[in-house]
KERO-227399 format. One record per residue (C-alpha): residue in three letters; x, y, z. Coordinates in pm, whole numbers, padded with zeros to 5 digits, always signed. Each point is the difference from the previous one (the first is absolute). Layout:
BEGIN
ALAXYZ;...
//
This chain:
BEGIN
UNK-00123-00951+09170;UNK-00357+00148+00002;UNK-00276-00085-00235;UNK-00260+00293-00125;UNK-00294-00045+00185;UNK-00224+00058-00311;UNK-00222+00299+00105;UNK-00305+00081-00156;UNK+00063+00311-00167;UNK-00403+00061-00019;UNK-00089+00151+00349;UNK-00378+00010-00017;UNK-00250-00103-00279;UNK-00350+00133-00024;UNK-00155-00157-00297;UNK+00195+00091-00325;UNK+00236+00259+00184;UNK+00300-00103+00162;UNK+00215+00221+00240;UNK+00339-00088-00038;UNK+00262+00040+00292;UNK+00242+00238-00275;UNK-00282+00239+00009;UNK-00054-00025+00377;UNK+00341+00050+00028;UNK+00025+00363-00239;UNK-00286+00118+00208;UNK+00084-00019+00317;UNK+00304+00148-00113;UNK-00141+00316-00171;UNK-00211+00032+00297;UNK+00305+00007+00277;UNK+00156+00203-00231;UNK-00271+00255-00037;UNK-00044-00004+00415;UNK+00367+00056+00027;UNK+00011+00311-00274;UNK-00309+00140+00168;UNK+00213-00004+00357;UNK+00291+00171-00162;UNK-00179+00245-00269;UNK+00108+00272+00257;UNK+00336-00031-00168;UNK-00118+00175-00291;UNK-00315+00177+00109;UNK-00229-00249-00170;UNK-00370-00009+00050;UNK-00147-00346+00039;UNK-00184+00035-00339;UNK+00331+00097-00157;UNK+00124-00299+00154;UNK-00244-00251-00122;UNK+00075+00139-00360;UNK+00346-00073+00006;UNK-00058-00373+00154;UNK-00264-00022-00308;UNK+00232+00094-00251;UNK+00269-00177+00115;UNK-00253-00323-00025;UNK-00060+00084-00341;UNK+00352+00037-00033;UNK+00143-00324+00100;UNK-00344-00228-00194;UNK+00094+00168-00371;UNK+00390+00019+00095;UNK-00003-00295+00128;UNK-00158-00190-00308;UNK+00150+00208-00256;UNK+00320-00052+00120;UNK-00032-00367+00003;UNK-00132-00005-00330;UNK+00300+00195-00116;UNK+00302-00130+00194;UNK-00096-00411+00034;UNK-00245-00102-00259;UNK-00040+00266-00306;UNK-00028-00298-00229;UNK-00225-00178+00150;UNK-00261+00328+00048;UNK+00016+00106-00367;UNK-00140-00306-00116;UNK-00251+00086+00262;UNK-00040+00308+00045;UNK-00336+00023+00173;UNK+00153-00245+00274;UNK+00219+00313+00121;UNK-00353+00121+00192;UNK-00046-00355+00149;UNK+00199+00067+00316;UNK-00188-00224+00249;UNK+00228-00235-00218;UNK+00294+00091+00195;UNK+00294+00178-00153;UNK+00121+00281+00172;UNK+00368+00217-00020;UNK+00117+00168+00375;UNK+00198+00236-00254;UNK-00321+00083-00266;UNK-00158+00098+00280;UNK+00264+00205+00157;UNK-00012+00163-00301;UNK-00379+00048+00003;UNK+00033+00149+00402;UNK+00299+00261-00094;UNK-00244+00132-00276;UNK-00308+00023+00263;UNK+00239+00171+00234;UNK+00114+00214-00280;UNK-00362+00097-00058;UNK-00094+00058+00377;UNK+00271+00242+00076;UNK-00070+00184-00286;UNK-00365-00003+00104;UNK+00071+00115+00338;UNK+00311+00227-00101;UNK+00254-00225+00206;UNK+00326-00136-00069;UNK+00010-00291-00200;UNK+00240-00151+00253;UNK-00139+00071+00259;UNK-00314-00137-00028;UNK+00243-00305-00122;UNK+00137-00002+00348;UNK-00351+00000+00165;UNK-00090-00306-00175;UNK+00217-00213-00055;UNK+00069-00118+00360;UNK-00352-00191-00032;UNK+00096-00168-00312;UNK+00193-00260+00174;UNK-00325-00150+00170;UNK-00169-00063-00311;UNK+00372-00164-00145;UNK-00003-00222+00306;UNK-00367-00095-00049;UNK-00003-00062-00349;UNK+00260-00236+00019;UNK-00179-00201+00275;UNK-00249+00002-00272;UNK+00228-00108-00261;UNK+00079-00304+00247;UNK-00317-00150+00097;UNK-00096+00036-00368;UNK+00307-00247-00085;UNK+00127+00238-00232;UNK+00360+00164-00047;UNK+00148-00284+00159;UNK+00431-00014+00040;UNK+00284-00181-00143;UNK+00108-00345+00068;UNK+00159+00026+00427;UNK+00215-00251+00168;UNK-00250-00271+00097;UNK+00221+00069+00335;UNK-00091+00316+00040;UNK-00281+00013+00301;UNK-00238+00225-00167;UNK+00012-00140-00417;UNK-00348-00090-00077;UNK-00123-00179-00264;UNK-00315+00096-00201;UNK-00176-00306-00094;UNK-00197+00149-00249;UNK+00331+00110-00188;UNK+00206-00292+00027;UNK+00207-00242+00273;UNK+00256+00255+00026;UNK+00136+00188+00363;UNK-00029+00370-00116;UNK+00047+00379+00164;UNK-00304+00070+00117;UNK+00109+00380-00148;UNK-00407+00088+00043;UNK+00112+00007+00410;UNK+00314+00202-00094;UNK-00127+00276-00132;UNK-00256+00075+00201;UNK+00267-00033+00274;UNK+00221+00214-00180;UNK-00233+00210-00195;UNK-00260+00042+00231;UNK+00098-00010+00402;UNK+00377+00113-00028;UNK-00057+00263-00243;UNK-00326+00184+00174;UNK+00202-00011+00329;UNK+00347+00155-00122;UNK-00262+00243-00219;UNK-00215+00081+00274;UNK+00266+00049+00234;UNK+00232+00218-00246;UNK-00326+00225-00095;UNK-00098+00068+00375;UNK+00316+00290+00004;UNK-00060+00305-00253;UNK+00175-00062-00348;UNK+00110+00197-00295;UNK-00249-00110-00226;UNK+00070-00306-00226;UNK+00161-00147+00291;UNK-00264-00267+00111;UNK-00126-00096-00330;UNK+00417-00018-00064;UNK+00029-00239+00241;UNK-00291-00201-00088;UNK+00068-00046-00387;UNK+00358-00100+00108;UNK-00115-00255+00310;UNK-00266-00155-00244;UNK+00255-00054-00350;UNK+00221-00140+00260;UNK-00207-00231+00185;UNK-00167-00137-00380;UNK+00317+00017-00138;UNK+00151-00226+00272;UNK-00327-00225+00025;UNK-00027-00035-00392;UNK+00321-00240+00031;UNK-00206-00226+00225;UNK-00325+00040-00209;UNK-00087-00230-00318;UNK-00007+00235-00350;UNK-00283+00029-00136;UNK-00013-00314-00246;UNK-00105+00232-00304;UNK+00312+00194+00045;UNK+00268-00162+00193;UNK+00302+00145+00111;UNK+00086+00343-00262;UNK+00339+00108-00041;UNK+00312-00038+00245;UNK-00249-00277+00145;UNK-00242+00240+00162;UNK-00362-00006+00016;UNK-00258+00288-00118;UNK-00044+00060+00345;UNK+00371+00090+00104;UNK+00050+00180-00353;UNK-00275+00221+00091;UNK+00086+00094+00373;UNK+00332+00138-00133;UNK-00163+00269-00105;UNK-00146+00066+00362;UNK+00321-00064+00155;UNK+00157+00248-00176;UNK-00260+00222+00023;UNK-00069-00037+00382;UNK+00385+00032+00066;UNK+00030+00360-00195;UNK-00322+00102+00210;UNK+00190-00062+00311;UNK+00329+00153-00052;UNK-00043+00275-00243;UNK+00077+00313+00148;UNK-00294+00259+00075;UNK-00038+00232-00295;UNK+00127+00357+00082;UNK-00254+00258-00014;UNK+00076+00283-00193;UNK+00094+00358+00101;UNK-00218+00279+00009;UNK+00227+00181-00248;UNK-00049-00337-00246;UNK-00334+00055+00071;
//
């Protein structure tokens, strides 16, 4: 049985501002994942401007996502009492699925922009999402926060979190970024390195991520505001469904025939 190590979630402090590890942690990840779009842009004939757009947007994308979706999935109550505490995100409270959400809609916008397929460009991106997945959750661990359920106090790896209680627990931070982060950028990478119809990658990656949380919510604590829903599932697993089912269509649905020239 392990015992957190209590990190310092504060990386460096100059006066008044403090650089926190979480941040750290989303930046080096939009920056690999800007390198790595910028080595593969030849897969749609981007320019490096073009690309720089998209990685911006997609930023912006996962921040307002991110926090909306929080505030309107886990803790609605709690923000419209408070409303101007929804802007207050160096607080913490983030969604994975807000900002999903928020990066479709900037993908939306860029294709249209650069008169692309919308799933296509879906396909370019989304094999870099992993790395920031598998970051952020490193994150999410050495700031002590989205710890697991009770574990054996057999089990080699069960940790406890002295600043929760006495109690062995998942360490479910170390799960998903496992899960969520190496495993799914290498079956993604991997799959998206052949040509695909498109839909196919970002298929595969909607259905590899609602499995992985879906599985890794059973070892993860609720969120104490909310608890388990209905059929004793979390908000997390109730809202990969959606992207299970979704990601599963994507990679079986037949192509669409194109029509004749005497329908056209």
């Amino acid at each position: 049985m392990l015992t957190y190590p209590r990190l310092d979630p504060v990386a460096i402090e100059f006066g008044p501002v403090a650089i926190h590890w979480y941040g750290i942690m989303y930046a080096i990840a939009f920056g690999l994942g800007w390198w790595l779009l910028q080595r593969w842009r030849g897969r749609l004939g981007l320019s490096a401007e073009a690309v720089g757009d998209l990685v911006f947007a997609c930023i912006l994308g996962v921040i307002a996502g991110g926090r909306l979706g929080y505030v309107l999935f886990y803790n609605l109550g709690h923000y419209l009492g408070r409303p101007l505490e929804i802007f207050a995100i160096w607080d913490g409270g983030m969604s994975f699925h807000g900002g999903l959400v928020g990066v479709v809609l900037a993908v939306i916008w860029f294709a249209r922009r650069q008169k692309l397929p919308i799933l296509a460009v879906g396909d370019y991106l989304v094999p870099v999402v992993p790395i920031g997945l598998g970051l952020g959750r490193i994150g999410n661990f050495i700031n002590g926060e989205l710890w697991g359920r009770p574990a054996d106090p057999d089990l080699p790896w069960a940790m406890v979190f002295p600043h929760v209680d006495r109690v062995p627990r998942h360490p479910s931070q170390l799960y998903e970024a496992l899960l969520e982060g190496l495993v799914l950028f290498v079956v993604v990478w991997l799959f998206a390195r052949q040509p695909r119809r498109h839909g196919r990658v970002f298929g595969l990656f909607l259905l590899g991520y609602g499995l992985a949380r879906f599985a890794v919510e059973y070892f993860r604590a609720p969120d104490p505001q909310l608890g388990t829903l209905a059929l004793g599932l979390s908000m997390g697993q109730w809202l990969s469904l959606p992207m299970i089912a979704v990601g599963a269509w994507l990679l079986t649905a037949p192509p669409t025939p194109r029509p004749s020239r005497a329908e056209t």
